[in-house]
C-alpha positions as semicolon CSV with decimal commas, in nm:
position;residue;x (nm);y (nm);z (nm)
1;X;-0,698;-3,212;-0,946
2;X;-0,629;-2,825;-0,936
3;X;-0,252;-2,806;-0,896
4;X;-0,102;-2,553;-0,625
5;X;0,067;-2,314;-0,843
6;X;-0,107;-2,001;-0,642
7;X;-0,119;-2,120;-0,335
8;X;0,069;-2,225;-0,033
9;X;0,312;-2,016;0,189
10;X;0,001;-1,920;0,452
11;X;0,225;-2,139;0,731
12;X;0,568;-2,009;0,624
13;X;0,734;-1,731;0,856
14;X;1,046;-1,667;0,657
15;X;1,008;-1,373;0,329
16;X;0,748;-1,477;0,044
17;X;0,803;-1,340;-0,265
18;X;0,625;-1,641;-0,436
19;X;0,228;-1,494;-0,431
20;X;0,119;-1,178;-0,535
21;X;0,049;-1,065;-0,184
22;X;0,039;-0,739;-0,096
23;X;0,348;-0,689;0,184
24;X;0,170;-0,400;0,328
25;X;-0,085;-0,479;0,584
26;X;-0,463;-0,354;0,544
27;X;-0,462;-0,002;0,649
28;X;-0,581;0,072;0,995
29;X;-0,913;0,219;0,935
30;X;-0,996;-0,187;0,816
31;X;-0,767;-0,316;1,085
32;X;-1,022;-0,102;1,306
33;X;-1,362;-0,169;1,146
34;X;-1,337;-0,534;1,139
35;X;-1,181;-0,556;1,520
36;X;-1,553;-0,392;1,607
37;X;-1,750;-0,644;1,420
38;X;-1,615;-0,936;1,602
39;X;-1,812;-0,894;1,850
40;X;-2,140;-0,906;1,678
41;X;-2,032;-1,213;1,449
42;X;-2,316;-1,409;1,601
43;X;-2,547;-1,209;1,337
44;X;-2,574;-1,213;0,899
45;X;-2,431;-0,921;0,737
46;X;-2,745;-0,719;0,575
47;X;-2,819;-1,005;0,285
48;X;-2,616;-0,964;-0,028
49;X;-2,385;-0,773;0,140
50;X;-2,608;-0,471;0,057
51;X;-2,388;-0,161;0,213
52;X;-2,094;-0,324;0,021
53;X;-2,306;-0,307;-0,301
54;X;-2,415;0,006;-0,246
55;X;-2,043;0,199;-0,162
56;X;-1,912;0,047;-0,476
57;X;-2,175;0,136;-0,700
58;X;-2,089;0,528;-0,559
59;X;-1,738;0,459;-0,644
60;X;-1,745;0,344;-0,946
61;X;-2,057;0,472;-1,145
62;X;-2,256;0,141;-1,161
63;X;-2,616;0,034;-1,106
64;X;-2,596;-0,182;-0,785
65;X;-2,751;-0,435;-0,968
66;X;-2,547;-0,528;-1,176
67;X;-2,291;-0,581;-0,870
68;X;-2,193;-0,933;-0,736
69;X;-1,993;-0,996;-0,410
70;X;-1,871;-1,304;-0,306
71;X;-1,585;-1,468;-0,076
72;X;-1,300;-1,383;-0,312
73;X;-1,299;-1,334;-0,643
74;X;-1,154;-1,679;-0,717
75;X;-1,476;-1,803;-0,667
76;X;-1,617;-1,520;-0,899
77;X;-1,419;-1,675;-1,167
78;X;-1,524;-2,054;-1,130
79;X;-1,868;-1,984;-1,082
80;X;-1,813;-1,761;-1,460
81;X;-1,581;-2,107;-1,620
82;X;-1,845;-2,310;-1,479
83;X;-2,143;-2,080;-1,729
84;X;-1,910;-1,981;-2,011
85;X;-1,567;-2,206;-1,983
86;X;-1,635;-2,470;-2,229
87;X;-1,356;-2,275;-2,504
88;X;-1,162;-2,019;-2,343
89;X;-0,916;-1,811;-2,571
90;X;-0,597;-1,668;-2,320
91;X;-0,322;-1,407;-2,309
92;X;-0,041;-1,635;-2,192
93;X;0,153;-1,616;-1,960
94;X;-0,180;-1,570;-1,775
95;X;-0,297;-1,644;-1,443
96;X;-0,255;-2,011;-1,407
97;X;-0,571;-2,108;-1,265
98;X;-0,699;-2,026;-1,614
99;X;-0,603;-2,270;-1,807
100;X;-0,681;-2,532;-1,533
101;X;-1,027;-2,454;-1,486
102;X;-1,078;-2,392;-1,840
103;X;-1,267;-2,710;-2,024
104;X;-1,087;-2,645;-2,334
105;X;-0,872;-2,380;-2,433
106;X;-0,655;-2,170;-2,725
107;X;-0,406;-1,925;-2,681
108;X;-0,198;-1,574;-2,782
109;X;0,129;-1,588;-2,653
110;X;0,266;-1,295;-2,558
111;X;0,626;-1,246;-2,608
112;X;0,928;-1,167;-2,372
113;X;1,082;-0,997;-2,637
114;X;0,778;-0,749;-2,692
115;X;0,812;-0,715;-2,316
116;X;0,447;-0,978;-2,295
117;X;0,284;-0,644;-2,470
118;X;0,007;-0,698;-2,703
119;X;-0,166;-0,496;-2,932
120;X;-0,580;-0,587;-2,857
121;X;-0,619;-0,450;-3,236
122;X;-0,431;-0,767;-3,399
123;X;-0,630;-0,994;-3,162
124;X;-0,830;-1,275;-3,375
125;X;-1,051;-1,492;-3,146
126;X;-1,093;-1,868;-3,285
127;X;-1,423;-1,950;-3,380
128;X;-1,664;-2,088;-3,119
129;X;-1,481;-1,940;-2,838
130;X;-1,717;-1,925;-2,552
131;X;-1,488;-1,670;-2,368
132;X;-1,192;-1,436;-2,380
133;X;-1,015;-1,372;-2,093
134;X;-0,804;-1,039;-2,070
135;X;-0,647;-0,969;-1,710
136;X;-0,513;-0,641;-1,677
137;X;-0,277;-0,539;-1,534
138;X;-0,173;-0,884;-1,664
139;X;-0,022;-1,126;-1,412
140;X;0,266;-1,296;-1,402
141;X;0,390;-1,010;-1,596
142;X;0,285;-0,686;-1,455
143;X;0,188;-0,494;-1,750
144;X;-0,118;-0,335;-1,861
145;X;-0,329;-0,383;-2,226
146;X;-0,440;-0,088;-2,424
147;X;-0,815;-0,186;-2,384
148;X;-0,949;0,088;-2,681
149;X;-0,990;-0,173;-2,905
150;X;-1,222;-0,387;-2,660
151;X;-1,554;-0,206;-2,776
152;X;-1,439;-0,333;-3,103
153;X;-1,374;-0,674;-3,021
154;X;-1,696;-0,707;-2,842
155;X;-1,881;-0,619;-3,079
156;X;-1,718;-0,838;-3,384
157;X;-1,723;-1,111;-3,128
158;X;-2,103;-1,096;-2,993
159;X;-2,119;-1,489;-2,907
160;X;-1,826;-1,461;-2,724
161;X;-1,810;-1,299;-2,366
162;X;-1,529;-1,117;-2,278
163;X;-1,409;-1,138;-1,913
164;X;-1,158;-0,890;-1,803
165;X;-1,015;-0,976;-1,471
166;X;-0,915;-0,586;-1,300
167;X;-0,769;-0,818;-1,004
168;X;-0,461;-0,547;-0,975
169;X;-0,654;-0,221;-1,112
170;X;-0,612;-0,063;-0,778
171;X;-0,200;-0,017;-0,892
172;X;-0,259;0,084;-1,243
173;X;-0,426;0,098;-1,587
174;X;-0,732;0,186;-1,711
175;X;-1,112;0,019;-1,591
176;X;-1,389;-0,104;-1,840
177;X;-1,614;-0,159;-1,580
178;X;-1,843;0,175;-1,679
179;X;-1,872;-0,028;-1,993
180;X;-2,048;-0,292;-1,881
181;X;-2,377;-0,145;-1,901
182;X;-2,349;-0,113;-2,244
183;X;-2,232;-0,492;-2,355
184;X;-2,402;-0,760;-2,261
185;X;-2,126;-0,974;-2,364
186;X;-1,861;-0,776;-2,087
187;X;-1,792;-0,921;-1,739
188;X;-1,545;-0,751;-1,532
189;X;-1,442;-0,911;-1,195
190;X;-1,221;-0,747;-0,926
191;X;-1,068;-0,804;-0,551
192;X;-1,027;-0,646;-0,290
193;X;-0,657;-0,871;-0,205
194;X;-0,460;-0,730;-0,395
195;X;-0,382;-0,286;-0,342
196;X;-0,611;-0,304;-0,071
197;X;-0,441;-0,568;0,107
198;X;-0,725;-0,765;0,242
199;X;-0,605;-1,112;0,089
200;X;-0,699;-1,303;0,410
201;X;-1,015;-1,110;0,452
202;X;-1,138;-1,317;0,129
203;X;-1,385;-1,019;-0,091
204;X;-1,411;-1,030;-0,429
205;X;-1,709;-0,890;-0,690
206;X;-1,792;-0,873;-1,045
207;X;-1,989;-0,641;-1,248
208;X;-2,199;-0,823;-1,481
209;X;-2,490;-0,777;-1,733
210;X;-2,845;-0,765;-1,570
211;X;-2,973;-1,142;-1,617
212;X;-2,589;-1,276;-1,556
213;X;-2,521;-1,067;-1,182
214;X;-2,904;-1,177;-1,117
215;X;-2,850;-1,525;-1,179
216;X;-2,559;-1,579;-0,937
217;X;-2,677;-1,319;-0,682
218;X;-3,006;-1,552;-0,663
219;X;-2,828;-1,858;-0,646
220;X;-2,521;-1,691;-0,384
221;X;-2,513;-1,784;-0,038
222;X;-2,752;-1,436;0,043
223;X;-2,439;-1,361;0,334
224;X;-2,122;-1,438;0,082
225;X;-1,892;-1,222;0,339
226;X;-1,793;-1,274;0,724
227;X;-1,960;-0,907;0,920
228;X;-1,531;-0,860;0,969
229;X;-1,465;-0,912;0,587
230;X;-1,750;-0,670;0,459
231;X;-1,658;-0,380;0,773
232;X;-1,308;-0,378;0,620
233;X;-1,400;-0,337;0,269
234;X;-1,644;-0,062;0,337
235;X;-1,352;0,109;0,514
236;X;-1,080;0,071;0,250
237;X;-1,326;0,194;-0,045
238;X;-1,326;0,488;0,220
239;X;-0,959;0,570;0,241
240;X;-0,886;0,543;-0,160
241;X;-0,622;0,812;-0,116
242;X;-0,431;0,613;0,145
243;X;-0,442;0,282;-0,121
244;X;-0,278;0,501;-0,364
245;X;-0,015;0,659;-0,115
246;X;0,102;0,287;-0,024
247;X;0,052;0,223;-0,444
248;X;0,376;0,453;-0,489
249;X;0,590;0,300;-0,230
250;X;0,490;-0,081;-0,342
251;X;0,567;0,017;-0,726
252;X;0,861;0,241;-0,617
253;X;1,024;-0,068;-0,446
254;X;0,932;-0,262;-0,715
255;X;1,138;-0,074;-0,946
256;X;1,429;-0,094;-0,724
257;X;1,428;-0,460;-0,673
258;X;1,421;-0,492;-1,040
259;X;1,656;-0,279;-1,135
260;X;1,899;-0,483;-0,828
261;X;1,872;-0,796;-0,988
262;X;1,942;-0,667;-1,360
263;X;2,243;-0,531;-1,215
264;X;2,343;-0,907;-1,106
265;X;2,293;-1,024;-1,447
266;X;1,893;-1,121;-1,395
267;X;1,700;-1,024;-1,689
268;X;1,400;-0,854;-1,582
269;X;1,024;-0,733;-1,773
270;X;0,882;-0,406;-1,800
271;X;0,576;-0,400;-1,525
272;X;0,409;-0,178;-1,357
273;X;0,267;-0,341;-1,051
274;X;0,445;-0,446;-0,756
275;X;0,535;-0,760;-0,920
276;X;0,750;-0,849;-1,210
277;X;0,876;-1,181;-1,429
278;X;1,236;-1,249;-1,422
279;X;1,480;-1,489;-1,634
280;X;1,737;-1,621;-1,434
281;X;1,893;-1,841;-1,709
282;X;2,115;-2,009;-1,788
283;X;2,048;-2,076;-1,416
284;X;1,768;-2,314;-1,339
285;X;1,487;-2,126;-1,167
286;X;1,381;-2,498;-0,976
287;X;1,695;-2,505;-0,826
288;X;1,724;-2,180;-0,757
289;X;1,388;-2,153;-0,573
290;X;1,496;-2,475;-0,373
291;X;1,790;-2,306;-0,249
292;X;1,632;-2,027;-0,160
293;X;1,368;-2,221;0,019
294;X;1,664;-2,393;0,208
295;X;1,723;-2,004;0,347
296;X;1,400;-1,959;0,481
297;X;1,297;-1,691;0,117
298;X;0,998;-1,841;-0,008
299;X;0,988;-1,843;-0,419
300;X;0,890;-2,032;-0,683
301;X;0,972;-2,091;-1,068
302;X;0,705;-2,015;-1,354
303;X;0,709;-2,331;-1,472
304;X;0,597;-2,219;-1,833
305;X;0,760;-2,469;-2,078
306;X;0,722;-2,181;-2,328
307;X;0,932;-1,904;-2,214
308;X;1,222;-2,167;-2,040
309;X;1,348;-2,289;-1,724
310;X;1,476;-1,965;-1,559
311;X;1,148;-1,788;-1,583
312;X;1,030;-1,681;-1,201
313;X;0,753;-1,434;-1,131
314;X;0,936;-1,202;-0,837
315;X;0,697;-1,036;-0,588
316;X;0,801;-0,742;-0,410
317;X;0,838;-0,754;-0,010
318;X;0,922;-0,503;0,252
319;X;1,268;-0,322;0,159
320;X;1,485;-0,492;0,446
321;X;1,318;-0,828;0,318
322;X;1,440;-0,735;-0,046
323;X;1,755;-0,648;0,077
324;X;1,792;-0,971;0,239
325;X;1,650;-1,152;-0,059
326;X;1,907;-1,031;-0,307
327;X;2,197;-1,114;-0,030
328;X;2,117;-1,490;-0,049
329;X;2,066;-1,453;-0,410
330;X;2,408;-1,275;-0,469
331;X;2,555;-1,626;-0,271
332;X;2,363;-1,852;-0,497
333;X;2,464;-1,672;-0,823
């Protein structure tokens, strides 16, 4: 059974800091756009979600071919474990559905004293791995990978498939996507939840070799998307300059909230998102999330027997909800 590590909280009204939501609503050209499609929800979206296809193949320099959408890119990523996940080699601390969906896997650790950086160069892949997967910006930890060795990697590693998850590209680092064209052992898979705040809206896509973003497109539900879901993607890809606007206020407070709890003791990792891992030891991050809970703040611990007990990955909210975070957290401590 898939455990619940990245879920939950959609029925809590107190602050979440426990997901990595965006805290900023979807901007209101989306807000807009999908409000006028409700009305006409008793049709398909065009079938493949076509105009969607089409607006991010402008944006990002890619045949539309090669261009998969579906309801979230969670399912994006099963439907790639299900075709290549038989011996999956991770970056961990990763994304924990990872290892869970993963048939088999081996693993880098990254380490908190390196700040979870890694140098891609000194990477050695175990042989008969059927994929690597690098997520960058990495999550739970925020930072980004210097991908300039990937060309390399791909290429000493051609029975392996590489699949770079850009889930939070939209706040920082560098895209391989253009790349994909040119390895057929490259899959790149993004979302739109994450900058561009349409979490609840549920669009995700990949760009894939030819025969690969063929396959699943054939085999897809041909109307992956809800007419309001698609309407507000096509009007965030629109209003990139707005994204990034909201990108230095979310990273801004970020650096804030991080620098507040090193100042209660709280060590805290270098990121460069709008979310960051924390060691609370020698308190117990369990009991501190329980606590917390108790106060209507919404939190949870890492849970990585690796790196220790006092490990949480801290989300940013709204400032006022920070503010009242590290209140309750001052009483605990």
């Amino acid at each position: 059974m898939i455990s619940l590590s990245e879920k939950g909280g959609s029925g809590f009204e107190g602050i979440k800091l426990l997901l990595c939501e965006n805290p900023l609503p979807p901007i209101e050209e989306a807000i807009v756009a999908a409000q006028a499609e409700v009305p006409h929800s008793n049709y398909y979206t065009e079938p493949y979600s076509e105009p969607l296809r089409r607006l991010i193949s402008e944006k990002i320099g890619i045949p539309q071919r090669l261009i998969h959408i579906n309801a979230g890119s969670e399912l994006i990523l099963r439907q790639l474990f299900d075709r290549f996940g038989r011996r999956v080699h991770l970056l961990t601390p990763t994304y924990p559905l990872f290892p869970e969906i993963a048939e088999r896997y081996t693993e880098t650790r990254l380490a908190p004293e390196n700040g979870f950086s890694f140098d891609l160069a000194t990477l050695e892949v175990p042989d008969g791995t059927t994929m690597m997967v690098i997520v960058n910006p990495n999550n739970p930890n925020g930072g980004t990978f210097d991908l300039t060795p990937l060309p390399d990697l791909l290429k000493r590693y051609p029975a392996t498939h590489f699949l770079v998850d850009e889930a939070f590209i939209g706040m920082t680092g560098n895209s391989v996507a253009h790349m994909v064209p040119r390895y057929s052992n490259l899959l790149v898979t993004r979302t739109f939840s994450k900058a561009h705040s349409l979490a609840g809206f549920r669009v995700g896509y990949a760009i894939l070799p030819e025969p690969l973003a063929d396959d699943l497109n054939i085999h897809n539900d041909a109307y992956p998307l809800a007419r309001p879901s698609q309407a507000a993607a096509l009007a965030t890809l629109q209003y990139e300059d707005k994204i990034q606007k909201r990108v230095i206020d979310l990273r801004d407070w970020t650096r804030r909230l991080a620098g507040d709890l090193e100042a209660l003791g709280v060590q805290t990792y270098p990121t460069e998102t709008y979310f960051f891992l924390a060691d609370f030891a020698p308190y117990n991050a369990a009991d501190l999330a329980r606590q917390m809970r108790e106060r209507n703040i919404f939190i949870k611990p890492l849970n990585d027997p690796v790196l220790g007990s006092g490990f949480m990955r801290v989300t940013t909210a709204l400032p006022e909800d920070n503010a009242r975070f590290l209140q309750v957290l001052r009483e605990l401590l």
